[in-house]
LUMZA-507130 format. One record per residue: x, y, z of N, C-alpha, C in turn. Coordinates in steps of 0.02 Angstrom, whole numbers, plus 50000, padded with zeros to 5 digits. Example, Ala and Ser with C-alpha at 12.3 -4.5 7.8 and 13.67 -1.06 7.14 Angstrom:
# LUMZA-507130
506604971650390506154977550390506604983550390;506424988850354506844994750357506455000250394;
//
This chain:
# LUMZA-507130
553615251350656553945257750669554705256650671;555065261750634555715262850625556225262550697;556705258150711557125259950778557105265750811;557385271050749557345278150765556875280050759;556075280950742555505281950766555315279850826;555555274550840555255270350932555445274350948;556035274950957556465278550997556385285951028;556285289250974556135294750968555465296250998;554945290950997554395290551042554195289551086;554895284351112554755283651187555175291151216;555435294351200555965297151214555275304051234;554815305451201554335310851195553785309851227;553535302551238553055299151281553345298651349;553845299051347554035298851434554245305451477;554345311051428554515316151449555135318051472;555745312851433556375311151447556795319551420;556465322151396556855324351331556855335251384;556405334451455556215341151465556765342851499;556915352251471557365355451501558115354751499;558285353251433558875352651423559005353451363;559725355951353559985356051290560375350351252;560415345051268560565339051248560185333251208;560165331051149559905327351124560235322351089;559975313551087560215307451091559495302851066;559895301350986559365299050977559565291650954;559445287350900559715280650892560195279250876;560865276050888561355272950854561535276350788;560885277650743560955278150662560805285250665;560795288850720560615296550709561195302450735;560945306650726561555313550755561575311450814;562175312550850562475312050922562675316650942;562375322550958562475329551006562885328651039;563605326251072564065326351089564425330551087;564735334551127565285339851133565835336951086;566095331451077566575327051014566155328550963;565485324750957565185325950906565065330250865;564825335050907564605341550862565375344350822;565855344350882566565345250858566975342050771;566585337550772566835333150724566385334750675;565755335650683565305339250629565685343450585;565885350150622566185355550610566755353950579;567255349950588567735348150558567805345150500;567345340950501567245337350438566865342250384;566485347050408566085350850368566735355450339;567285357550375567825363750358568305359550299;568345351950332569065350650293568415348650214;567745347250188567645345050109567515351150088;567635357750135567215365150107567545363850035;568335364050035568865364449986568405359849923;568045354449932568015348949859567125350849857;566745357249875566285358049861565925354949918;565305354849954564705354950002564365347749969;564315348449900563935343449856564275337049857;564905337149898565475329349880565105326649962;564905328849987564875325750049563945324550074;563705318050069563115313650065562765317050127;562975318550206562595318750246563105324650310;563185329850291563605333450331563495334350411;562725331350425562505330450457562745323650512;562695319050511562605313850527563315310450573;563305310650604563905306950649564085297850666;564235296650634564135290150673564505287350705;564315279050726564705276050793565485275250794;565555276450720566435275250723566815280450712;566265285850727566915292450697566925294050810;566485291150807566765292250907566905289750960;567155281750901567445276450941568125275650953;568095281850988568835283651017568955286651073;569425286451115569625293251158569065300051170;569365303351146568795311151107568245309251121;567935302851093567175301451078567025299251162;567435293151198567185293351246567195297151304;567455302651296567795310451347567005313951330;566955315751253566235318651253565525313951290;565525308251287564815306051305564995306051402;565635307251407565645308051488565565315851510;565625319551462565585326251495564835327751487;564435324351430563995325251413563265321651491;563505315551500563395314651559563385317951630;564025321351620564135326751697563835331451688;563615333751614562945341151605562525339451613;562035335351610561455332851619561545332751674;561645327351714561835324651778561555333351847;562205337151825562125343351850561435346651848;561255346951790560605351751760560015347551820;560085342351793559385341451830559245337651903;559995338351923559865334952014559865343852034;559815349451977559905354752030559105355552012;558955355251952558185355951947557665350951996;558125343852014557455340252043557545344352131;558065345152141557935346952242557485351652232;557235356352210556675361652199555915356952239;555775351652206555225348452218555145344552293;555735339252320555795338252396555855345652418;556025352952406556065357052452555135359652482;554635355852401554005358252400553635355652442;554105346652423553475342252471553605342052542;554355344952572554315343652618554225351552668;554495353352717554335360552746554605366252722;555295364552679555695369852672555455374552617;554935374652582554615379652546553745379652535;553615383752542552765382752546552415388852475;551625386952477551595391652435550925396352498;551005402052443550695408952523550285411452458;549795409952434549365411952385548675406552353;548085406852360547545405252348547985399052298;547355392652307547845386652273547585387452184;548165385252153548015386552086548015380852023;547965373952052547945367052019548905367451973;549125369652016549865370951995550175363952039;550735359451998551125353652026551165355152095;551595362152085551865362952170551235365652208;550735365952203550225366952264550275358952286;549975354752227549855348652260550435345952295;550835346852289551565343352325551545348152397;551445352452397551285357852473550705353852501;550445356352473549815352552516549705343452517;550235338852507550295333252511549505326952473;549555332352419548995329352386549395324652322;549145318452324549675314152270549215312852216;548445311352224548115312452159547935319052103;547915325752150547845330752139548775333352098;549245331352127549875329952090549955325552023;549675320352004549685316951966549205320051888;548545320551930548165323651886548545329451837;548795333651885549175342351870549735339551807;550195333351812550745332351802550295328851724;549685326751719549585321951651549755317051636;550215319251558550555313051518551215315451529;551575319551578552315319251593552525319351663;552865319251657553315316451767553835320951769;553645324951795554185330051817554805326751857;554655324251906555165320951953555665315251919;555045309351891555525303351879555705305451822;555505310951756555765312551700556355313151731;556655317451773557275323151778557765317951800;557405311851846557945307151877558215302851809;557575300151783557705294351739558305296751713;558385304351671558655306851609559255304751648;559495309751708560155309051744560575302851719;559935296251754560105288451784560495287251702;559805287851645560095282551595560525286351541;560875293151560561405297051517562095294151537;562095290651604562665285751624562835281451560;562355276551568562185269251507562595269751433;562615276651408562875278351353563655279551345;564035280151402564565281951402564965277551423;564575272051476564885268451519565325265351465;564815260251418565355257451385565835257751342;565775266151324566375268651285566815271051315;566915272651373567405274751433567795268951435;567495264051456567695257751465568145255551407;568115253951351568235253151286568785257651261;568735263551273569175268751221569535273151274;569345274051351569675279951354570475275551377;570935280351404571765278651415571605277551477;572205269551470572435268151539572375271251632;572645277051605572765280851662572105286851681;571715284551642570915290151654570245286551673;570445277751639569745275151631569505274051706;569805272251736569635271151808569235276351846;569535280951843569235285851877568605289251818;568585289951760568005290151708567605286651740;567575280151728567055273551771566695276451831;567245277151886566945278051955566405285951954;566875289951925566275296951902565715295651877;565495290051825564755288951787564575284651849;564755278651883564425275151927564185281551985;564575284951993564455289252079563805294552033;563735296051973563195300851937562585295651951;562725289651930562405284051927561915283951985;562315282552029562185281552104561745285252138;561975292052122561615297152157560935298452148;560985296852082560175297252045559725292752054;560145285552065559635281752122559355283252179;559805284952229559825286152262559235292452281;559265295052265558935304052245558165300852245;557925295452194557325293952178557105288252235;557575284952270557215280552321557135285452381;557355291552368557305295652445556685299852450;556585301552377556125306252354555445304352322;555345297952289554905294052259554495290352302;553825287652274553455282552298553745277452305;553525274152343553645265752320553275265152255;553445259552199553075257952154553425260152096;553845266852113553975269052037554515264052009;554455267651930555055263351893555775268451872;556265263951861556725269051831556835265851768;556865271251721556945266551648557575268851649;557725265951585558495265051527558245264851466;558995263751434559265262451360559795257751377;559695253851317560045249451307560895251651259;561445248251275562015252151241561755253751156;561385249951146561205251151077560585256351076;560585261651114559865264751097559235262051109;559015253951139558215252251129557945255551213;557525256351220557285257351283557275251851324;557215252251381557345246051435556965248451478;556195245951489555825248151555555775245151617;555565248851660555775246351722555205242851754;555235238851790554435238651835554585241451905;554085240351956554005245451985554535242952057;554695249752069555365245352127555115249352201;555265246152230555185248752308555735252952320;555645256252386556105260552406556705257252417;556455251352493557285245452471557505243352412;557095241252365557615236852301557865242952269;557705250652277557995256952251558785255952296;558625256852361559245260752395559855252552390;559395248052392560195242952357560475241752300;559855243552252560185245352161560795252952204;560695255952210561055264552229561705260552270;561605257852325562065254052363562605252552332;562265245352289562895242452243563205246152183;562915251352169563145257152101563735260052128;563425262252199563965267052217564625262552224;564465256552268565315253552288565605253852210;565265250352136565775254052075565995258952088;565615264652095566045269152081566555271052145;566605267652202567135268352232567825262652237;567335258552181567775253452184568375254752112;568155261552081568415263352021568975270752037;568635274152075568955280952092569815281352103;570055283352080570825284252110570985292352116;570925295152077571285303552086570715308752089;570125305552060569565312152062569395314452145;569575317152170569335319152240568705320752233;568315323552200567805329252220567255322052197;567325318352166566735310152155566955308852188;567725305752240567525300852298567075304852355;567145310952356566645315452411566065313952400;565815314652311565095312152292565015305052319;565315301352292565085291652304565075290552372;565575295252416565835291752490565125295252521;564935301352511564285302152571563615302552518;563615299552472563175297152442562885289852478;563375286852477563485278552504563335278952587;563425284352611563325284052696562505288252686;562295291452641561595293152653561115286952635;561415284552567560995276052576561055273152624;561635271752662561685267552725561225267952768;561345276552801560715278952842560005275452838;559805277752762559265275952761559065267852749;559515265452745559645255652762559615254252844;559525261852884559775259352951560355254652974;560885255952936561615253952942562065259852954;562065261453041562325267153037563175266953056;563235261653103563965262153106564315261953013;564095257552978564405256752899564205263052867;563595265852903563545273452865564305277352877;564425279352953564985283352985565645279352954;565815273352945566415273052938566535272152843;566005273252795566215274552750566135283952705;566075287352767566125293352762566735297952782;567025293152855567655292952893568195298252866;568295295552808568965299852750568815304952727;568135307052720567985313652689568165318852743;568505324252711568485330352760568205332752773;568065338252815567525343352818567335348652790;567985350952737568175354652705567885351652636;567755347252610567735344252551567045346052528;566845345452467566295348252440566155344352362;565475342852342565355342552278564805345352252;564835351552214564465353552188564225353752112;563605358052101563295354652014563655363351990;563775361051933564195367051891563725369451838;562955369751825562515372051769562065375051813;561515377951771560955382551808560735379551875;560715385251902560385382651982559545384751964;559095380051954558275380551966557965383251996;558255381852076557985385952143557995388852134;558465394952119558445401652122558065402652074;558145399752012557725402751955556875402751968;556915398152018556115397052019555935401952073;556275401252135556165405952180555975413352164;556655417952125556605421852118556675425752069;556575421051996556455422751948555725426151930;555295420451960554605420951947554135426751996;554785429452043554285434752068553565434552111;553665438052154553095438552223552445442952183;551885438252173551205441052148551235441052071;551615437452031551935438951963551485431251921;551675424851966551785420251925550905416951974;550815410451941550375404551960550555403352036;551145404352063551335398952144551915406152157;551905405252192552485409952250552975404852304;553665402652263553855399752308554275402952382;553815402252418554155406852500554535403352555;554905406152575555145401352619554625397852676;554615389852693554345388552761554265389552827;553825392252873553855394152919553385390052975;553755385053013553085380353053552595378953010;552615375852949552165373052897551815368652946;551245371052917550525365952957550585363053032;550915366353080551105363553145551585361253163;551875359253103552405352353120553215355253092;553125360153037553695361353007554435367653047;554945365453010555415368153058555375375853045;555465381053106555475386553115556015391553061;555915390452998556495392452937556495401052944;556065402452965556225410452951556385412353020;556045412653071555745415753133556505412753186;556805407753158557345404453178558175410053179;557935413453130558535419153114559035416253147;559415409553089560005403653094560235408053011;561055409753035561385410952973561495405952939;561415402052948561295393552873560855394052848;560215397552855559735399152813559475406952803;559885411152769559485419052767558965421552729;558555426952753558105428252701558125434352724;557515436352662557345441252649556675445052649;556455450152664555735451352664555545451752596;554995447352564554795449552485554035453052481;553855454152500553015457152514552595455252552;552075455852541551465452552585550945449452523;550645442152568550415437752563549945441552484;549495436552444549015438952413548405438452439;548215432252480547705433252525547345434052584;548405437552619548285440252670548685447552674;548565453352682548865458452675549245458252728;549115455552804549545456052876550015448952860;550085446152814550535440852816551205442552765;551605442952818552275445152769552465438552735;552805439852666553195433652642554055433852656;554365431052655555075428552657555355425252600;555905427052574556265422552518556895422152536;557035414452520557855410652535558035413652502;558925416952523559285420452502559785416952500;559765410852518560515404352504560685405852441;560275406852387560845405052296560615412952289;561105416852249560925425952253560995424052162;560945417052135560915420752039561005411552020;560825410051964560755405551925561215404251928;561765403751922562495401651925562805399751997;562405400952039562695398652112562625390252120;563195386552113562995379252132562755377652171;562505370352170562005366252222562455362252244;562525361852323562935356952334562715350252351;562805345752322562585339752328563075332152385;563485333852406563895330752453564365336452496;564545333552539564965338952579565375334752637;565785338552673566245335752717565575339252779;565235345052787564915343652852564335339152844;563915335452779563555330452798563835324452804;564305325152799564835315952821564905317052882;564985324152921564915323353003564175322553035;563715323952981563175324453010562875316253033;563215313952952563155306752965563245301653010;563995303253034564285302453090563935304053148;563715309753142563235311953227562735308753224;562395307653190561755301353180562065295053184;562425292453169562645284753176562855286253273;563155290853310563375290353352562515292453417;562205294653386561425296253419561315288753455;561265285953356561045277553379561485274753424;562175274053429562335269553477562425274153549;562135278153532562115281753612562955283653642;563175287753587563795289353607563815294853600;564155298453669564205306053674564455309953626;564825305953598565245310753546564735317153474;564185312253469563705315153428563805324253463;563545323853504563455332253528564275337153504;564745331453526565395334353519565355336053430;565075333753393565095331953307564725337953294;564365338953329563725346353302563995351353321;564165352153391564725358453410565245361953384;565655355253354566145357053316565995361053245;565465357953222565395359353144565155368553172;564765367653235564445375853232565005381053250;565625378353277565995383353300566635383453252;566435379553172567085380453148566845381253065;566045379653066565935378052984565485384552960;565395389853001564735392252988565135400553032;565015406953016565245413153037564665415853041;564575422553075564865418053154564575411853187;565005411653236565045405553277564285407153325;563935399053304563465396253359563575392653396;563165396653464563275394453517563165387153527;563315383953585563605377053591562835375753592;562475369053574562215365853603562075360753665;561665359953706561495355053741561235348653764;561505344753780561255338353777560485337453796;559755334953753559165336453783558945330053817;559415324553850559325321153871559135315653879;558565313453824558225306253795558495306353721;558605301453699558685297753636558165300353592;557415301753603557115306953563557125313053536;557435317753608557455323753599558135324653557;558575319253554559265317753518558975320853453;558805314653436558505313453360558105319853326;557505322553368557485328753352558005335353335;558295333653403559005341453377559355340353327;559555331053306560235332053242559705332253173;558985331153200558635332653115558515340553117;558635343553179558655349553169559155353753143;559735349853173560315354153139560435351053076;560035346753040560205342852967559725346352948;559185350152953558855354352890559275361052889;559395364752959559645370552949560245370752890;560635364352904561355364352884561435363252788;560655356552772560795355752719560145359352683;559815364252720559205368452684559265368552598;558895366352572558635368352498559275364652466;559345359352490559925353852456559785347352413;559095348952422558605340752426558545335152442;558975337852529558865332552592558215330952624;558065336652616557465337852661556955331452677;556705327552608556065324852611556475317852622;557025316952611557175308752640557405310352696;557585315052757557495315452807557065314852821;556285317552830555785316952847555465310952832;555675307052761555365301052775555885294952834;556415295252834556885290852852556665294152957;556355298052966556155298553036555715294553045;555065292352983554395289052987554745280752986;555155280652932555235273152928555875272152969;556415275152992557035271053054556645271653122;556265277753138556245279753200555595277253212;555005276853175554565273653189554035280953211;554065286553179553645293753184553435292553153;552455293153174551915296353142552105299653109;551645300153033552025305652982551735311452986;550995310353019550845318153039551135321553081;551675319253128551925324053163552485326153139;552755322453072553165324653038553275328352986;552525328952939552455332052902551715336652910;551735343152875551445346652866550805343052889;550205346652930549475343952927549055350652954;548485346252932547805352052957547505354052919;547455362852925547165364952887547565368852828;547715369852770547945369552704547885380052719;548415382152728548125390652702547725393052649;547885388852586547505390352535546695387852533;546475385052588546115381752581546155373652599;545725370652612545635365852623545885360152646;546075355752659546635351452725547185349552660;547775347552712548335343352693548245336852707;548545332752635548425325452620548815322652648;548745317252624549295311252686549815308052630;550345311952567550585308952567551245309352602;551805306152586552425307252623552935308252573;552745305652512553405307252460553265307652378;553325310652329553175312652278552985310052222;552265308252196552035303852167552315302552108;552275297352059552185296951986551665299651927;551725298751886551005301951831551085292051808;550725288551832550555282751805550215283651718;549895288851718549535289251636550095291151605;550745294251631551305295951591551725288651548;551905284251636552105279451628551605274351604;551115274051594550785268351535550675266851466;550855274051441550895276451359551535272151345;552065269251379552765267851352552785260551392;552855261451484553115257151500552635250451527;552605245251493552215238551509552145236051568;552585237051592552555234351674552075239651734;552045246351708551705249551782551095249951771;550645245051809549905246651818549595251251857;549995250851905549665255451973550205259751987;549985265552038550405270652058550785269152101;550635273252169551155271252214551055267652267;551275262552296551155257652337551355259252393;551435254752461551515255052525551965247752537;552415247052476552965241952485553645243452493;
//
């Protein structure tokens, strides 16, 4: 098989290729590039003059018409679209598996039932020969790989640096994202600078969050003028910490970010599209907001906290006395996702200060309620034990970062720092739709996806 046939096959066998308008195929093929396509067009305007018939492949771009400047500006912007598209499409799924969205309708062998109801074979099965999750991450992770080394190579003096640190902190995050949100076991693939595929074997959550670790210090070790990526890399790097249980190095490499500071994704927002595109009684699943999911989940509606508003959307389908609720956080497809912020670098901070048992934490939550959020909430109180701590700042970390796609590495990072049963942390019992909730804790793989391509994954998800 042809380079560009492999290619093109692993690229379709892995499910790399869903939900986007971007396509990247071998070395020797078209390069969809914002330069690219640009240069298409140009080259097609300036032979119009000597006839259509003087020119062999009007089509075809290759490596040296974008081994330049231009060329490496397009495979970086091209990177920051992707990048965007689908860290806003993957938080949709931690919002499923963990409390912050449920489904309120008879179960329908739909992805997101099984992720509600914490079923990981019944997820896998649904999902086939494609991976919703690690598709959306992988694409993110290995749209970096392509640019890096032409950034490096071609762009000017005074840009490459901060170019660099922007693909490492995209880089990063997407690690990051998949050791918070993933099994143990999964893989993250690549491409090689030349187009070949590069598979992964299967990585644990730690060898994830220190691949993410060391990505990110690049990209802070690259950053000079971009503000809105050192916001990304700097509380990117303190949410890996966290979950390294390194919390003082969490708080003091968040320190510089303001509170004011923000990074958000600039392409379609999902949530909303999924939320409230698809309509109450319309579609397969009804995504509703969470309300005390299965015993355990946080009070999202009944809480009436202006960090999270809703709305009344109907009543239940298989309960007429059960009203539904819909998040009213994103009001249209175009509303960004924010993915870093200056109040989760305090939040960070109030968790690193929990652990060492320093008062200041309470002072950190107060502040953010009486200065980040209109109107002003009332003060909190100290609940006295180091438990009831830990409970209130994961309480004020869902309200604060609701439908962000914090949710489910909070809830796991309570089971594995704090040492919580996961049933008391996640959803259990009895299933509304029927039948109980499973025991997993974080969002499976399609192993039959990953065996068509990648050599290394035998088994699913592990307990390493």
């Amino acid at each position: 098989m042809s380079l560009v046939r492999s290619f093109r096959h692993f690229l379709s066998r892995t499910d790399f290729m869903r939900r986007t308008d971007f396509l990247i195929l071998s070395r020797f093929a078209l390069r969809r590039t914002a330069v690219g396509t640009a240069m298409v067009a140009a080259a097609m305007m300036a032979t119009a003059c000597g006839g259509l018939l003087d020119v062999s492949d009007p089509t075809l771009v290759r490596d040296s018409d974008i081994a330049n400047a231009g060329g490496a500006n397009g495979r970086r912007l091209q990177a920051l679209a992707v990048f965007s598209a689908n860290l806003s499409e993957e938080a949709e799924y931690p919002a499923r598996m963990s409390d912050e969205l449920m489904v309120d309708q008879p179960a329908t062998g739909d992805v997101y039932d099984y992720l509600d109801k914490r079923d990981s074979e019944g997820y896998e099965l649904a999902n086939g020969t494609s991976d919703h999750v690690l598709g959306i991450l992988d694409r993110a992770f290995y749209e970096t790989t392509f640019a890096l080394p032409s950034v490096r190579a071609y762009s000017p003096d005074s840009l490459r640096g901060d170019f660099l640190g922007q693909l490492y902190a995209m880089r990063g995050y997407a690690i990051l994202q998949a050791a918070e949100d993933l099994c143990p076991g999964f893989p993250l693939n690549d491409v090689s600078a030349d187009s070949r595929p590069v598979f992964s074997g299967p990585l644990t959550t730690d060898s994830a969050l220190s691949l993410a670790s060391a990505t990110l210090d690049s990209a802070l070790k690259y950053l000079q003028d971009s503000a809105r990526f050192v916001t990304l890399a700097r509380v990117a790097k303190g949410r890996t910490l966290l979950d390294q249980g390194k919390y003082a190095e969490a708080a003091a490499v968040v320190g510089p970010v303001a509170t004011g500071d923000v990074y958000q994704t600039n392409t379609n927002n999902s949530i909303y599209n999924d939320i409230l595109s698809v309509g109450f009684n319309q579609g397969s699943y009804n995504m509703v907001m969470g309300e005390r999911q299965g015993g355990t989940g946080m009070p999202f509606t009944s809480a009436n906290d202006p960090r999270v508003t809703v709305k009344i959307g109907g009543t239940a389908v298989d309960d007429s006395t059960d009203t539904l609720y819909i998040a009213t956080k994103y009001t249209s497809t175009t509303d960004p996702l924010t993915l870093a912020s200056g109040i989760e670098a305090r939040l960070i901070e109030a968790e690193a200060a929990v652990h060492a048992n320093d008062p200041n934490w309470l002072t950190i939550l107060n502040t953010l309620r009486a200065t980040a959020i209109s109107p002003v909430l009332p003060a909190l109180i100290d609940p006295g034990t180091t438990a009831a701590r830990v409970d209130l700042l994961y309480s004020e970390r869902a309200f604060w970062l609701y439908l962000t796609g914090r949710r489910l590495g909070d809830m796991r990072r309570l089971i594995k720092n704090y040492g919580r049963n996961a049933e008391t942390v996640f959803p259990t019992g009895n299933y509304p739709s029927g039948g109980q909730y499973g025991s997993a804790t974080a969002i499976p793989f399609s192993v039959a996806a990953q065996q068509q391509s990648n050599p290394y994954i035998t088994t699913g998800c592990t307990t390493r």
